[in-house]
C-alpha positions, 0 to 999 in steps of 0.5 A, spaced: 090 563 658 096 561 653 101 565 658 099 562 664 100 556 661 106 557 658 109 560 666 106 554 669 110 549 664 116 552 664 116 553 672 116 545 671 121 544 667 126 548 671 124 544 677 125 538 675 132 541 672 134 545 678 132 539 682 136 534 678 142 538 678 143 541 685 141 533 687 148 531 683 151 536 687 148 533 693 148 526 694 156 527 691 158 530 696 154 526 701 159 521 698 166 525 699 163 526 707 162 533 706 156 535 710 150 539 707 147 544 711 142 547 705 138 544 699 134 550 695 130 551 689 130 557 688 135 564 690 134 569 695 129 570 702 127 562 703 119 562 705 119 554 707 123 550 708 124 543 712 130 540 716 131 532 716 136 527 716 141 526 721 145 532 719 138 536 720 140 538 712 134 544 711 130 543 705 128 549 702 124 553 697 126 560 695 123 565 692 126 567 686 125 560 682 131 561 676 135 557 679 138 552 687 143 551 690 147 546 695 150 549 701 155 546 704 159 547 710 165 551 707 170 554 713 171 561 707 163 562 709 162 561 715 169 561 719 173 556 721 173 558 727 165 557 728 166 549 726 167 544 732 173 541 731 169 534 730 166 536 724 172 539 720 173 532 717 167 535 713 168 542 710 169 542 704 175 545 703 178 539 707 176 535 701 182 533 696 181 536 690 179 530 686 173 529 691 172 537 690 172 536 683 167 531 683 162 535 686 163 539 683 162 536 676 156 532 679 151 537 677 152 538 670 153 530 669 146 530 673 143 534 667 146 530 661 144 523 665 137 525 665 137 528 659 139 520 657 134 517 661 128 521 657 132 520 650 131 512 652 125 511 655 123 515 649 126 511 644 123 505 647 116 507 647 117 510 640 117 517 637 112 520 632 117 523 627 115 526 620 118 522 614 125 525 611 120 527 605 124 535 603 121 540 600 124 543 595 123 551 595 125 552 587 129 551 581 134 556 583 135 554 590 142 550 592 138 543 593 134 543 586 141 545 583 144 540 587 139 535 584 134 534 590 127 535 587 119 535 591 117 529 595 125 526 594 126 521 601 132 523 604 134 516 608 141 517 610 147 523 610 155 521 609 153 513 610 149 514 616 142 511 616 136 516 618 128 515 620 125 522 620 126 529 619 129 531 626 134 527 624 135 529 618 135 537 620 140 535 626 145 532 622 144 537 616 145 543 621 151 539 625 154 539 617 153 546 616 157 548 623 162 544 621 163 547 613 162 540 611 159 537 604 154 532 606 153 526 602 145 524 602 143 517 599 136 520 596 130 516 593 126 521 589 119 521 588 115 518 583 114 523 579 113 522 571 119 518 568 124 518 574 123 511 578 122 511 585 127 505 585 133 508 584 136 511 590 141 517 587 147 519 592 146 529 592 152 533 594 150 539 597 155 545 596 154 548 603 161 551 603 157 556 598 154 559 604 156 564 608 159 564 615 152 568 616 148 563 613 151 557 617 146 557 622 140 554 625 135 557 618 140 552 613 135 549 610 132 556 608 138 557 607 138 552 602 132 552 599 128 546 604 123 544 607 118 538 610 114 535 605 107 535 607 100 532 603 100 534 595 093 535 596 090 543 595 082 542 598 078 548 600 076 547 607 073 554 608 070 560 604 071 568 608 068 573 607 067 576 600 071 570 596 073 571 589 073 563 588 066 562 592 064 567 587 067 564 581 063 557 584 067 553 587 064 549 594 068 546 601 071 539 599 074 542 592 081 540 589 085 544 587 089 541 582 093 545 577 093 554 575 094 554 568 098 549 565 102 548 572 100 542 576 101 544 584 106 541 588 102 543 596 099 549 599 105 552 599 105 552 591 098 554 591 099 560 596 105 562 592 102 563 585 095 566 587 100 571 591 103 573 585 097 574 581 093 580 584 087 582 580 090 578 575 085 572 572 087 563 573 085 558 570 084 552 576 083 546 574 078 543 579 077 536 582 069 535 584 066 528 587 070 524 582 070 528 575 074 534 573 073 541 570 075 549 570 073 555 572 077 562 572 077 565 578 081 573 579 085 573 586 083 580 589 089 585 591 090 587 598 097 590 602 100 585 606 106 587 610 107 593 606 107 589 599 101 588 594 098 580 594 093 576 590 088 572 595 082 568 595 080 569 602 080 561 602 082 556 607 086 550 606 085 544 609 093 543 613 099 540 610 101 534 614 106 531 613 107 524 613 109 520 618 113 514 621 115 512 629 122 511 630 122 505 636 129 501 638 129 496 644 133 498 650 140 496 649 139 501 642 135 507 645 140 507 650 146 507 645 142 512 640 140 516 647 148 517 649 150 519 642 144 524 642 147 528 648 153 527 646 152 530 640 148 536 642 152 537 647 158 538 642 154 542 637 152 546 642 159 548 644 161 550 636 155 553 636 158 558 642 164 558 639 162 561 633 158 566 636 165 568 639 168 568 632 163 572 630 161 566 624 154 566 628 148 571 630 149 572 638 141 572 636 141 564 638 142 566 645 135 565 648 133 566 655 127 565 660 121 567 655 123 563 649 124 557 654 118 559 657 114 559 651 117 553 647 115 550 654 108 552 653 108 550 645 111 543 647 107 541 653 100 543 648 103 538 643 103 532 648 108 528 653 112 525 648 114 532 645 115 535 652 119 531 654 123 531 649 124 539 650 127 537 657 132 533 655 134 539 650 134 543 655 138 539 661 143 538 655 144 545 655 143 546 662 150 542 663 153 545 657 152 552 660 154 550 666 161 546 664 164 552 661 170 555 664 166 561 666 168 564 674 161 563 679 159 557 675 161 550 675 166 549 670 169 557 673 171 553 679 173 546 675 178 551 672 180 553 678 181 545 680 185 543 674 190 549 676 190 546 682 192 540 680 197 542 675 200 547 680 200 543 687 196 549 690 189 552 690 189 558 686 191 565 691 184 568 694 185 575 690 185 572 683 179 568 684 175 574 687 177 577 681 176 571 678 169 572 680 167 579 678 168 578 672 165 571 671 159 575 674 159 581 669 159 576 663 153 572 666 150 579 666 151 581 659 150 574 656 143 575 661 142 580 658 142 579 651 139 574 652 133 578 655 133 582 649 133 576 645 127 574 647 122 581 648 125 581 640 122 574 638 116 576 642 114 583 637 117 581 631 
């Protein structure tokens, strides 16, 4: 059922976006005078839809749910002979083209004030985020080179305070676009002879990467990850387990294998992994005391490759947690600067791909949204909501670019009238046009492709 609910969150989420941004472009025009003679959620047949208000505007659903639309009254659809002489003062057309530009504009400023809306009401409740704790993948990793090592608390990066590890991520992936060397104010973990105390400042080289790798994997490609808990305990025996063979019982702790001592499960993974019928000494803690005991993971293919395992289960890694709150005034501010920056993030981002510095991967389309929908609404309301304001960010992001048949095509068309004095011929906006459809088509398309790509990999 977990398509179904995917489907079910996604629909929601595009209503609420859709019904936000097409009501931006309807009570805008209502307030130039332009007159509305349709509301739709939804493209194509219309199967319900209401006439209210004085000027009978009719309410609609239609049938394909990717998308709406406002329809005005507009003399190059209908005819200007077919629009009583009382009511030309509102067709569009007659509007200047200040009034035009705002309606127009009206949408995608309707997506980014909600996205506002959510990030501050968020903020004000407070937000579950994991603690900027890092996970360094190796020695030989451009983060433990750099100085970064296991446990290590990130608290700000180029002078700016952090409190979890979504900013964190965020303000590295901003770093890496920009081909920037971050500054991070780290305290390290108190490991051995090193003081928890005693705040360092770590420099990573990202100008090292590659235009490739400079993409939404940084910390991969760095060698990072969330830190979770230190601690290895057996949850769970499967079938014909070496290590419940060798004696061991639910609710052990796994300290070391030989005379390495375990950071996490993932180390605990990587070294049995590595170890195919080969045999480990674990050094195991019961009930308070310590012993040791020799356990031979079996070998098995995996993907083509021949690993160790236990056939155990691990009790999750989970990270540490804070709650990033702020009164109004802060979350609003917090609020405009998180769109903002998504915002310009995502307009280098698309940058980058028509330079070819970024994958065209990153392009998603419907069943990605739908299916992170699906995952976000599981987790909970505070995340979900969360992913709307993603989502609406991008909405306006997208539909502000200078792309003919969306509304930042028709705010270019605007702009020239303005710098010109006069609209723009009637033969280069339908040419305009053709070829701002054939784009949306094969960024639709390779967006579809994408997707079905994710989904069987």
């Amino acid at each position: 059922m977990t398509w179904l609910q995917n489907a079910l969150a996604f629909l929601v989420t595009l209503g609420i976006l859709v019904t936000i941004h097409e009501f931006g472009h309807y009570i805008v025009a209502r307030w130039c005078g332009v007159k509305v003679l349709r509301f739709s959620l939804g493209m194509g047949k219309v199967i319900y839809s209401k006439r209210l208000g004085k000027d009978q505007t009719e309410w609609a659903i239609s049938l394909l749910p990717l998308g709406g639309y406002v329809k005005m009254l507009d003399a190059r659809e209908i005819g200007a002979e077919k629009i009583a002489p009382n009511e030309l003062s509102r067709e569009f057309c007659q509007q200047s083209v200040w009034k035009r530009i705002a309606i127009v504009a009206a949408g995608p400023l309707a997506n980014f004030l909600l996205a506002i809306f959510l990030y501050t009401a968020l903020f004000v409740h407070g937000v579950p985020e994991a603690v900027s704790k890092v996970r360094v993948a190796s020695e030989a990793s451009i983060a433990y080179k750099a100085g970064l090592r296991y446990g290590d608390l990130v608290t700000s990066i180029n002078g700016e305070q952090i409190q979890s590890w979504s900013e964190f991520r965020w303000k590295m992936m901003q770093a890496g676009v920009s081909r920037r060397n971050p500054v991070l104010e780290v305290q390290h973990a108190n490991t051995g002879n090193i003081s928890s105390n005693a705040p360092i400042s770590v420099e990573i080289p990202l100008q090292q990467l590659s235009s490739s790798e400079v993409d939404a994997d940084i910390l991969q490609h760095i060698g990072l990850s969330l830190a979770g808990s230190s601690e290895v305990i057996l949850e769970e025996f499967l079938p014909d387990s070496p290590a419940k063979q060798a004696g061991l019982q639910v609710g052990d702790r796994i300290l070391a294998i030989g005379q390495k001592t375990l950071l996490d499960i993932i180390d605990f993974r990587q070294i049995v992994n590595a170890n195919p019928d080969k045999p480990l000494r674990l050094m195991v803690q019961r009930n308070g005391s310590k012993f040791e005991v020799e356990v031979t993971p079996v070998s098995q293919e995996v993907s083509g490759q021949t690993v160790g395992l236990m056939k155990v289960k691990l009790q999750p890694m989970v990270p540490e947690m804070t709650v990033v709150q702020a009164n109004l005034p802060q979350a609003f501010v917090k609020s405009v600067e998180k769109t903002w920056d998504t915002s310009i993030f995502s307009l280098k981002m698309m940058g980058k791909m028509l330079t070819g510095s970024v994958s065209l991967k990153h392009i998603t389309g419907p069943l990605t949204i739908a299916d992170y929908a699906g995952q976000t609404s599981r987790t909970g309301m505070i995340v979900y909501l969360g992913f709307i304001a993603v989502i609406s960010i991008s909405l306006g992001v997208m539909n502000l670019l200078p792309i003919p048949v969306l509304d930042g095509g028709h705010l270019l068309y605007y702009s020239l009238e303005v710098l010109t004095g006069k609209p723009l011929q009637d033969r280069y906006v339908e040419m305009g046009q053709r070829a701002g459809f054939f784009l949306l088509l094969t960024m639709m398309a390779i967006a579809f492709f994408n997707d079905i790509a994710r989904l069987m990999s």
